[in-house]
C-alpha positions as CSV (number, residue, x, y, z in Angstrom):
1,X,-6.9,-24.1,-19.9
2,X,-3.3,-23.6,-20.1
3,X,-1.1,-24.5,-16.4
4,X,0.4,-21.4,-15.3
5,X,3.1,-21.9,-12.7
6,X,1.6,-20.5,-9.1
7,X,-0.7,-19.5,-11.0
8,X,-3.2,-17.6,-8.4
9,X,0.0,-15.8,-6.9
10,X,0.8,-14.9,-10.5
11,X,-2.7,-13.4,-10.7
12,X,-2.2,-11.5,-7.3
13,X,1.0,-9.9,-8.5
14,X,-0.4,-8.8,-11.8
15,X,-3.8,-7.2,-10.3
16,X,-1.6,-5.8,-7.6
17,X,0.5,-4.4,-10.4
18,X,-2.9,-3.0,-12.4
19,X,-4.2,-1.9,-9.3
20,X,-1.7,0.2,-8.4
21,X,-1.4,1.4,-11.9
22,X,-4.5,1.6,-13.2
23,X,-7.0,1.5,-10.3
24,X,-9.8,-1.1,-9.4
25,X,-11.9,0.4,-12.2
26,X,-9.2,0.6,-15.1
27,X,-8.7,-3.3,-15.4
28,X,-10.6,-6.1,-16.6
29,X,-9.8,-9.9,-15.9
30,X,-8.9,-9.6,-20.0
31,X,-6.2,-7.8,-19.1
32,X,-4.7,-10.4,-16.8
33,X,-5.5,-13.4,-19.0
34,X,-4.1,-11.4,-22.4
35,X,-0.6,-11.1,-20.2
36,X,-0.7,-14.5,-19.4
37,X,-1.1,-16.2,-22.4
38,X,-5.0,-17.6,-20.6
39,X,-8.6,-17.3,-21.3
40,X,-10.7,-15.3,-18.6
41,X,-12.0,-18.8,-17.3
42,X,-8.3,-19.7,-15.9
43,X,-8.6,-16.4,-13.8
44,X,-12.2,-16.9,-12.8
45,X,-11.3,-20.0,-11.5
46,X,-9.1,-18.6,-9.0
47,X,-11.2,-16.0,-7.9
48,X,-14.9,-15.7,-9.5
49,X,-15.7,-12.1,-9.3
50,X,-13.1,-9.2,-9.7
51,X,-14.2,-7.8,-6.3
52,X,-13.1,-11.4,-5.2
53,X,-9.6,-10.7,-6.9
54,X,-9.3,-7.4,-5.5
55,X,-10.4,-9.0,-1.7
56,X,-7.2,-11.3,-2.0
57,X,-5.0,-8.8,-3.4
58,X,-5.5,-6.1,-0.3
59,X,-5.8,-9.8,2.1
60,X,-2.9,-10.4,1.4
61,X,-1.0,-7.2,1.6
62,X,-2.5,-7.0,5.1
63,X,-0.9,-9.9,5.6
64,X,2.5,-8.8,4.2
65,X,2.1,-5.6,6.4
66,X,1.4,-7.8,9.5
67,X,4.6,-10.2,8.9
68,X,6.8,-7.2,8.5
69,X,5.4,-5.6,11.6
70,X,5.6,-8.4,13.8
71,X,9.1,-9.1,12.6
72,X,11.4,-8.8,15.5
73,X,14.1,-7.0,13.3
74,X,11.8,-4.5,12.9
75,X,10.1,-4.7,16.3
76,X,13.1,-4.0,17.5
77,X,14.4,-1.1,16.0
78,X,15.0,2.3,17.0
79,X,11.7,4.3,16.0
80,X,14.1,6.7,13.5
81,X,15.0,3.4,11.9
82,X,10.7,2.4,12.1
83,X,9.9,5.2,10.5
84,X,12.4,5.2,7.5
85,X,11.7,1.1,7.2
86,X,8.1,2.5,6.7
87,X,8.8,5.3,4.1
88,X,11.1,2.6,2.6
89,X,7.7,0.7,1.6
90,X,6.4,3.5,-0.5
91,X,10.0,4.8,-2.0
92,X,10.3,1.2,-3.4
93,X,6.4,1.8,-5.3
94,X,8.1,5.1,-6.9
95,X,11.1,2.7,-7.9
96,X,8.6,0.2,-9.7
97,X,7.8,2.2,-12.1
98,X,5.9,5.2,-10.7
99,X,3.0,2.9,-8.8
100,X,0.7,4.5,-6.3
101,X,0.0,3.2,-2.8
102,X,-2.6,0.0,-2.8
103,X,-4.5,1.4,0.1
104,X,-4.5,4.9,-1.8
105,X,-5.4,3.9,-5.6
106,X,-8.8,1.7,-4.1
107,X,-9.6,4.6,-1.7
108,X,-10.1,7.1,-5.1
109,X,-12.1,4.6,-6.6
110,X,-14.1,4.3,-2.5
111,X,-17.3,5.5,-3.8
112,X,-17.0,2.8,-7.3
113,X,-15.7,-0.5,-5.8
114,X,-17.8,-3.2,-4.4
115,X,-18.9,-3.0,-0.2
116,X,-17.0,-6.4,0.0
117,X,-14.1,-4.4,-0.5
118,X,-14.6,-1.2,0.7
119,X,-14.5,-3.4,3.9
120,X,-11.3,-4.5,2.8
121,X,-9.8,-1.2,2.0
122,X,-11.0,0.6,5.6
123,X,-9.3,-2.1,7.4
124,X,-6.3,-2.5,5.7
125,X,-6.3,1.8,5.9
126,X,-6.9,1.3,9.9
127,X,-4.2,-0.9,10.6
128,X,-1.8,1.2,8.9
129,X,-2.6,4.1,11.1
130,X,-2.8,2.1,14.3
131,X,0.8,0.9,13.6
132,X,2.1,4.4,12.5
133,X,0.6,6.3,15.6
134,X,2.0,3.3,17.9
135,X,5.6,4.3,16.2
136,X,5.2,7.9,16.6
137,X,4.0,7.6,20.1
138,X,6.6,5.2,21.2
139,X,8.9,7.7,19.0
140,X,7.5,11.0,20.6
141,X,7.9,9.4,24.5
142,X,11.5,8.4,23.5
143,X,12.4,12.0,22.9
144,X,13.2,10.4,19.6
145,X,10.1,12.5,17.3
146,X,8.7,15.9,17.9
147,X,5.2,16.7,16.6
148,X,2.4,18.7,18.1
149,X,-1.1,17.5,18.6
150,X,-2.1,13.9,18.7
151,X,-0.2,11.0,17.1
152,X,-3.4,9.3,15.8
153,X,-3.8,12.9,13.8
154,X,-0.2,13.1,12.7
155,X,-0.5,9.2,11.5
156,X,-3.1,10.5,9.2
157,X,-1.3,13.6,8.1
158,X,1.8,11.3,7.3
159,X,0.0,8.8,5.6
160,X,-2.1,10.9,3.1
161,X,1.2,13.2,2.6
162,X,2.6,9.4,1.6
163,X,0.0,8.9,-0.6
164,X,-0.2,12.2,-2.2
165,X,3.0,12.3,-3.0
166,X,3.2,8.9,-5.0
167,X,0.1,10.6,-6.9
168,X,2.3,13.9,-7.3
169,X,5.2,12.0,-8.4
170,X,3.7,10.2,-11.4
171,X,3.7,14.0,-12.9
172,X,7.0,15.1,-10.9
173,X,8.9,12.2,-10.8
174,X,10.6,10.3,-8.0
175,X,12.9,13.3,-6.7
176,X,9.5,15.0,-5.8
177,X,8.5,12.4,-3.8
178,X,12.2,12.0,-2.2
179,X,11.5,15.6,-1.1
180,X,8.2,15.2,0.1
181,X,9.4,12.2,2.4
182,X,12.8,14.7,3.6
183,X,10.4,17.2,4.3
184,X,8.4,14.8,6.7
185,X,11.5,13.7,8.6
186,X,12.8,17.2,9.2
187,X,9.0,18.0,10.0
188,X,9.6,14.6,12.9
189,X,13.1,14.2,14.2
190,X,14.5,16.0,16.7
């Protein structure tokens, strides 16, 4: 087995990568191990089912979305600033070469992927929406946002426009999406 530098964060970042391109579904471990240079068995050691793989990969980006959420820089900013650091996360995955959102590639596949992450999925999806209704409520009570109806409702409507558009933008392109995201501040700020 060849030694691959960090090797198990190097497979994390290349299923995240196929994931995001190509869906659970459109990847194999051979297509790790052919890009780096391995046999299957150096990626099955890591992690010895793909549903495994696919458990760390949306683990961990929970765990990237906590960190940045607990951060104090961005606890602490104004919730105009919140909401653009949040858009910010998805404008970057149109930069990378026209990715879709994690979250949003494994819920198309919902039906196809293994409970185990399912699981995964739902409560990476949940804590996404808890955080964005917290902003737009904190937002809305700071005369900061307007919106009718509840912010739990307009959290889902942002987030799925979010996802949409990423999907929209692959046939589009990235000033689609820019629009898309405009739209939803004039839609918010007051």
């Amino acid at each position: 087995m060849v030694k691959i530098e960090n090797s198990k964060k190097t497979i994390l970042n290349l299923a995240e990568a196929l994931l995001q391109d190509m869906g659970f579904n459109g990847f194999s471990y051979a297509h790790i191990a052919s890009e780096l240079g391995v046999k299957n068995a150096a990626i099955h050691y890591h992690f010895p089912t793909k549903e495994d793989l696919g458990r760390a990969v949306i683990q961990r980006y929970r765990d990237r979305f906590k960190l940045w959420v607990n951060n104090a820089r961005v606890k602490d900013l104004a919730p105009q600033e919140k909401l653009d650091w949040f858009f910010s996360i998805y404008t970057a995955m149109r930069a990378d070469q026209g990715k879709v959102c994690l979250v949003g590639s494994m819920e198309v596949e919902f039906n196809s992927i293994p409970e185990g992450l399912q699981a995964e999925v739902q409560s990476m999806h949940k804590e996404l929406l808890a955080w964005l209704e917290s902003m737009l409520a904190e937002g809305r009570d700071a005369g900061a946002f307007r919106f009718n109806g509840e912010p739990a409702n307009k959290a889902a409507l942002i987030l799925s426009t979010l996802q949409g558009g990423l999907q929209m933008a692959r046939a589009l392109g990235t000033k689609k999406f820019r629009d898309v995201i405009e739209q939803l501040k004039l839609d918010l700020l007051v």
